[in-house]
C-alpha positions in Angstrom: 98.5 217.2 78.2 97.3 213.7 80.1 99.9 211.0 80.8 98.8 208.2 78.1 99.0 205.9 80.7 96.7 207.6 83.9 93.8 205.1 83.5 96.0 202.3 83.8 97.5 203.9 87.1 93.9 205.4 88.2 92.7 201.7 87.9 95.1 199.8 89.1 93.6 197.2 91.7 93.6 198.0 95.3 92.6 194.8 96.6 93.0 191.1 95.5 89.1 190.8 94.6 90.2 193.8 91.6 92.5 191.9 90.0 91.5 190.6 86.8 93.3 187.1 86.2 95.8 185.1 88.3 92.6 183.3 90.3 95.3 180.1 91.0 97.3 182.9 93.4 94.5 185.4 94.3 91.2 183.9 94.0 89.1 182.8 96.8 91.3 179.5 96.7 94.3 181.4 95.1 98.0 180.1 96.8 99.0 183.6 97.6 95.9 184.7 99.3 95.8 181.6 101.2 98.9 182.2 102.6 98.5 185.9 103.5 95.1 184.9 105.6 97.6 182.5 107.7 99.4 185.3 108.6 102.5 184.2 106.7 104.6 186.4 104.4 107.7 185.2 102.4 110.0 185.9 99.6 108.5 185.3 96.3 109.7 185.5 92.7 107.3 186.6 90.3 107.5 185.8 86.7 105.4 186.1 83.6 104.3 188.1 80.7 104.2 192.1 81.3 100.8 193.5 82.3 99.8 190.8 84.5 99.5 192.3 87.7 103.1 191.8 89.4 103.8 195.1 90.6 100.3 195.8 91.5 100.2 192.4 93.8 103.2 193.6 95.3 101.7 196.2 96.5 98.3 194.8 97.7 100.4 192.1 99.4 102.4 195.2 101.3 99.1 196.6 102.3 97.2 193.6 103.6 100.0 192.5 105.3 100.8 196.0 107.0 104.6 196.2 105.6 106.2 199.8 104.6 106.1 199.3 100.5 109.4 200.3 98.4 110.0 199.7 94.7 113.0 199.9 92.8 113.1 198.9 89.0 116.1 197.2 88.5 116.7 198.8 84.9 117.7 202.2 86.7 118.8 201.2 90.2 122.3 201.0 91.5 123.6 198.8 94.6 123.4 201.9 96.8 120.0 202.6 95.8 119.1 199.1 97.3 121.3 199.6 100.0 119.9 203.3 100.9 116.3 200.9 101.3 118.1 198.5 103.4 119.9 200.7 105.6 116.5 202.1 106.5 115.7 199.3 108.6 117.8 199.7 110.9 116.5 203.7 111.6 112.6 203.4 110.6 110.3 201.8 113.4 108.2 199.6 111.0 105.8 197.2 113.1 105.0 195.2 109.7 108.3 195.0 108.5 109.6 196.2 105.1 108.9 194.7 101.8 111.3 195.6 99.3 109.7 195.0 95.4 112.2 194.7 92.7 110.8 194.8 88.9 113.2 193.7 85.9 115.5 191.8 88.4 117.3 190.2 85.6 118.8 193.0 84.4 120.4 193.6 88.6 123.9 191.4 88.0 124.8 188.3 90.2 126.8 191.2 92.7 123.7 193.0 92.7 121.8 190.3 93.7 124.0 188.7 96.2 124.2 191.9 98.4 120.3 191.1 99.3 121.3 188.0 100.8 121.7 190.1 104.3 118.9 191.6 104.4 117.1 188.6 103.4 118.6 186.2 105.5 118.5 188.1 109.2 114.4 189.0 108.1 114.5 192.8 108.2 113.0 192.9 104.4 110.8 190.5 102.7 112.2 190.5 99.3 109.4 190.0 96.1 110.8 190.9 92.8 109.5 190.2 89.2 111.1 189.6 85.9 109.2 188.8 82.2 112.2 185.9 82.1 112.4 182.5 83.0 114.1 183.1 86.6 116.5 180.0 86.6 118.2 181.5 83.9 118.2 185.4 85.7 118.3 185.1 89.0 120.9 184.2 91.6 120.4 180.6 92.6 121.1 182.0 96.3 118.0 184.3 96.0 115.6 181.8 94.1 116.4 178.9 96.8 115.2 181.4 99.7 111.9 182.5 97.3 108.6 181.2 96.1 108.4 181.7 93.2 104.9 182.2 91.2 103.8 182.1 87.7 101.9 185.3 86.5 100.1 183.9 83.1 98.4 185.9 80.3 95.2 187.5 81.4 92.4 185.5 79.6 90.4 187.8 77.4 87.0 188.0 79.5 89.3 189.1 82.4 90.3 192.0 80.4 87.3 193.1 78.9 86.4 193.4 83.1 89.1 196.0 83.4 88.6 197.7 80.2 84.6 198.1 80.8 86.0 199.8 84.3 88.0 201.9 82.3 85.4 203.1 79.9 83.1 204.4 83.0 85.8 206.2 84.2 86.9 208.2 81.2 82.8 209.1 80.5 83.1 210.3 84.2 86.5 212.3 84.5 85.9 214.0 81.1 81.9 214.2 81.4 81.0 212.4 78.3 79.2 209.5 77.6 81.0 207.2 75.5 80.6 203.8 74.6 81.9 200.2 73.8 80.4 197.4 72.6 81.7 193.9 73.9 83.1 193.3 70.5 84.8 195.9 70.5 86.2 195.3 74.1 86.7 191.9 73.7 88.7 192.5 70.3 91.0 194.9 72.3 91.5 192.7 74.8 92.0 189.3 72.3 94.4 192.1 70.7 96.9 193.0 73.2 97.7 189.2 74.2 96.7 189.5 77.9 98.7 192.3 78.7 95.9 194.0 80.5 97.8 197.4 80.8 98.7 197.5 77.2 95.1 197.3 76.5 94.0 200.0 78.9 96.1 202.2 76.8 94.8 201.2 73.6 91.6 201.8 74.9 92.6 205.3 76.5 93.5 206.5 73.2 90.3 205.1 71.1 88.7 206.5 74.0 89.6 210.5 72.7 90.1 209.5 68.9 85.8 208.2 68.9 83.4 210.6 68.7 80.4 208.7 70.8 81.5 205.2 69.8 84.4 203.3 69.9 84.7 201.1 67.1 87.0 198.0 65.9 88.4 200.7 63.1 89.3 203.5 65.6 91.5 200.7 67.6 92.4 199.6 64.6 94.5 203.6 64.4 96.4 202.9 67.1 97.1 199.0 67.5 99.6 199.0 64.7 100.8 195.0 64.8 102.7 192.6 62.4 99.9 189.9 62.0 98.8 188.3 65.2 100.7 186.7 67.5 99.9 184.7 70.5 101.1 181.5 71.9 100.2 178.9 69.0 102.1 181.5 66.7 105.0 181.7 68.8 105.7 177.9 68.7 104.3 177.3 65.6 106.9 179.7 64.4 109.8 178.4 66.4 109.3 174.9 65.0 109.3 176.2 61.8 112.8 177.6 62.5 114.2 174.3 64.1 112.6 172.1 61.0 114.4 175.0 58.7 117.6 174.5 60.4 117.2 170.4 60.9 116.6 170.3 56.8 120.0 172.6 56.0 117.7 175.2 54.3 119.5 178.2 55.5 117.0 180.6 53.4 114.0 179.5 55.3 116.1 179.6 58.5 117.1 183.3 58.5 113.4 183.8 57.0 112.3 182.5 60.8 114.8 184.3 62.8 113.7 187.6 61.0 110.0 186.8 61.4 110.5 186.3 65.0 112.4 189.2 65.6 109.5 190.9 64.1 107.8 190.1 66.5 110.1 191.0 69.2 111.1 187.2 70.1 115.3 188.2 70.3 115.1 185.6 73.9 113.2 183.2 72.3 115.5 182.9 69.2 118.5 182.6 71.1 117.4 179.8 73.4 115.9 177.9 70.4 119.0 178.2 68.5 121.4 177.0 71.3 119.2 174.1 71.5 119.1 173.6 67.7 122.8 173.6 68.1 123.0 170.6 70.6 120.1 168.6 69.3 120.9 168.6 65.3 124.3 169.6 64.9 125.3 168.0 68.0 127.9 165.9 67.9 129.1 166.4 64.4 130.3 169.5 64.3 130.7 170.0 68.6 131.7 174.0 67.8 128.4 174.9 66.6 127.4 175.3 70.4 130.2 177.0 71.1 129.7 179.5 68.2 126.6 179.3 68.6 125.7 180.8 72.3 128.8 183.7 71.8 126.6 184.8 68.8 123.1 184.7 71.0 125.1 186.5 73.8 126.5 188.7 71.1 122.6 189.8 70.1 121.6 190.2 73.1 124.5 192.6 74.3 123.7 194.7 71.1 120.3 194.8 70.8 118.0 195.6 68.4 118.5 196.0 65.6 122.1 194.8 65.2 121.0 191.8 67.1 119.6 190.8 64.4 123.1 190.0 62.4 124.6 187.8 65.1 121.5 185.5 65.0 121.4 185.6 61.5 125.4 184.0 62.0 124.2 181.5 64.2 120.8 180.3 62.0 122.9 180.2 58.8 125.7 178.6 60.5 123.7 175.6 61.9 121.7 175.4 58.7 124.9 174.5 56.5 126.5 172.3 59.4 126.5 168.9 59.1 123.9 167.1 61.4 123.7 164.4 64.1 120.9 163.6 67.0 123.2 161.1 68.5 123.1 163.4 71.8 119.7 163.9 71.8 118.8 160.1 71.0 121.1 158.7 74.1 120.0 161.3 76.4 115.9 160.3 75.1 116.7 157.2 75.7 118.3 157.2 79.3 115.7 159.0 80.3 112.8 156.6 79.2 115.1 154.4 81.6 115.1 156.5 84.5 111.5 156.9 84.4 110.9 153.0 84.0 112.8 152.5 87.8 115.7 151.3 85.9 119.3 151.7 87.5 118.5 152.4 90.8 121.8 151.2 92.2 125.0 151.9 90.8 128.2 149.9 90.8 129.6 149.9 94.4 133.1 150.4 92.9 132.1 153.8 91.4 130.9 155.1 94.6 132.4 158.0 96.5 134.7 157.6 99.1 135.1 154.1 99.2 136.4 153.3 95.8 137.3 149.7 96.2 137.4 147.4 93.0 137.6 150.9 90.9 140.4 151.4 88.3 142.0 154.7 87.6 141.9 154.9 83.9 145.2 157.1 84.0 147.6 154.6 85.1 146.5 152.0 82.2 147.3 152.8 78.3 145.7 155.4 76.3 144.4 156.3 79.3 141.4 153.6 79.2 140.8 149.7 81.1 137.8 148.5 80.8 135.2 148.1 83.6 131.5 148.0 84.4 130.4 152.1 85.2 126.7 151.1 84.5 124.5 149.5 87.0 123.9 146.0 87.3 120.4 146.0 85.2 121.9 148.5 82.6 125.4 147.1 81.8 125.0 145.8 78.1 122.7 149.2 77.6 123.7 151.0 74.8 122.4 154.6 74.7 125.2 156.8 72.4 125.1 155.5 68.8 127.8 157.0 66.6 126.6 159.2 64.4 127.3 159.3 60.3 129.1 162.1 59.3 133.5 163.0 60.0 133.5 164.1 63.2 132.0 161.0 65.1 133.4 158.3 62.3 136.8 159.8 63.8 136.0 159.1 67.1 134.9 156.3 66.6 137.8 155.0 64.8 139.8 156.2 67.6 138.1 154.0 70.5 137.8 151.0 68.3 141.2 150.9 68.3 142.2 151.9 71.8 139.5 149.4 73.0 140.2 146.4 70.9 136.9 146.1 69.4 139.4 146.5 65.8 
């Protein structure tokens, strides 16, 4: 019995003119291929959807630049698997140098990743590794500040149909039929499977044996079971339905969302929503949401599927029922709108590290508080916090009212 997954191998591109999408990195004009033609190789993160062609550049990079090629896949490797690589250097005569490839690098730990630093820092690898997540939340800031790092995008669907019209000729030719596809077909496949080019492949392997001489939209339509159709306007049309949910206390709707999105196997994209949700609307009157809030997200995300499903379901109902306040988000919009209009450029000189003179340590004065100007000069009556409405901030603001006279 065949691998269900040989075409996509048997095809996978061998030079940067095969590769079906990423022209910004490895078109004529693309960054990365730029950069290999000036003789210069470096560290590079890449990130993006799976499918896109990250391990397969890896590896055309290796051979163009003449480097000895390892891969480890950071899902099964162990720190002495990466240091077995490593330790190779120092006993394998490689003129081009080593280039160590590591996929899923968010699930190596910050240990993991900090005993690459060596390696990485003396020149005997050049380190690229990959990960579906956004890297500044993954990877060790020591690693990412020594990388490029490079966005791998959806392939558009007239890329794929490329590929998949590739992998129709070779099937006819390794099993000596003579098949066919129309672009509809080809095209729906590829609209299909989001832009995850090795995902279609397979889909298109499988119609491939199930058609008798022509594969059709209904013989896909056997294998590419789906909830509905998701692609990017669904996936933020769907998380803004969650946040309006949550923002109008309608805790039905909210876990409604959450569900719907775990569906569609969102579990990242529903926890990061939801710890924003728990800042930007609950915010300041009920400061514990956040708290609650992330240990339930890193709760789901420990457990997994299903049973993830539960801890979210915590968190959406949770900020749902809470009482609400944008006060955070309001002073932080507004602060920002300053910053970006040149304001505050200078800031008190009393304020400023070391010299200190003029400043007043608030300790040594009553209730801990004496007032002074911490604003700069063409900010200091600016008001950006506004108390919110609701017990948590009418306390606290009862509080400094008092303490600062203004009752």
């Amino acid at each position: 019995m065949q691998n269900n997954i040989r075409v996509a191998e048997a095809l996978r591109p061998k030079s940067f003119d095969d590769i079906v999408g990423q022209s910004h990195l490895f078109g004529k004009n693309g960054v990365i291929r730029r950069m290999l033609a000036s003789g210069r190789v470096t560290n590079m993160i890449f990130y993006g959807p799976p499918g896109t062609g990250k391990t397969t550049a890896a590896e055309i990079i290796a051979r163009e630049s003449g480097m000895v090629f390892h891969r480890l896949n950071a899902t099964t490797a162990s720190i002495s698997d990466v240091k077995d690589i490593l330790t190779s250097t120092n006993n394998v005569f490689c003129t081009g140098g080593i280039l160590l490839y590591i996929d899923e690098i968010q699930y190596f730990n910050k240990k993991q990743q900090q005993a690459l630093l060596e390696y990485i820092e003396d020149g005997r690898v050049t380190l690229i590794t990959s990960t579906t997540e956004n890297p500044h939340f993954y990877i060790y800031n020591a690693i990412i500040s020594r990388s490029s790092l490079f966005e791998f995008k959806p392939v558009p669907a007239d890329e794929c149909v490329r590929a998949l019209r590739r992998a129709v000729d070779y099937l006819n030719g390794e099993e000596q039929t003579n098949k066919t596809a129309s672009d509809e077909t080809l095209d729906y496949i590829a609209r299909s499977t989001s832009g995850d080019v090795r995902h279609a492949i397979v889909l298109l392997e499988n119609s491939f044996f199930a058609a008798d001489g022509e594969i059709t939209r209904e013989t896909v339509d056997g294998f590419n079971v789906r909830v509905g159709n998701f692609d990017d306007d669904t996936h933020f049309d769907l998380l803004s339905c969650l946040q309006k949910s949550i923002r109008g206390s309608d805790p039905d709707a909210a876990v409604f969302y959450v569900a719907k999105l775990l569906s569609y196997g969102e579990l990242i994209s529903v926890c990061r929503r939801l710890q924003v949700i728990a800042s930007e609307d609950i915010g300041l009157a009920y400061p514990q949401a956040a708290v609650v809030t992330r240990a339930c997200c890193e709760s789901a995300k420990e457990l997994g599927m299903p049973e993830a499903r539960i801890p979210l379901a915590h968190a959406a109902i949770l900020l749902a029922t809470a009482p609400k306040s944008n006060s955070a988000y309001e002073a932080i919009a507004a602060a920002t709108a300053d910053i970006e209009a040149g304001k505050g450029r200078n800031v008190p000189p009393h304020l400023q590290s070391p010299l200190f003179k003029g400043y007043k340590y608030p300790h040594e004065y009553p209730n801990h508080y004496v007032k002074q100007q911490y604003l700069p000069d063409d900010l200091r009556e600016r008001q950006y916090y506004k108390w919110g409405e609701n017990k948590t901030e009418d306390a606290a603001r009862a509080y400094w009212e008092k303490v600062k006279g203004n009752k």
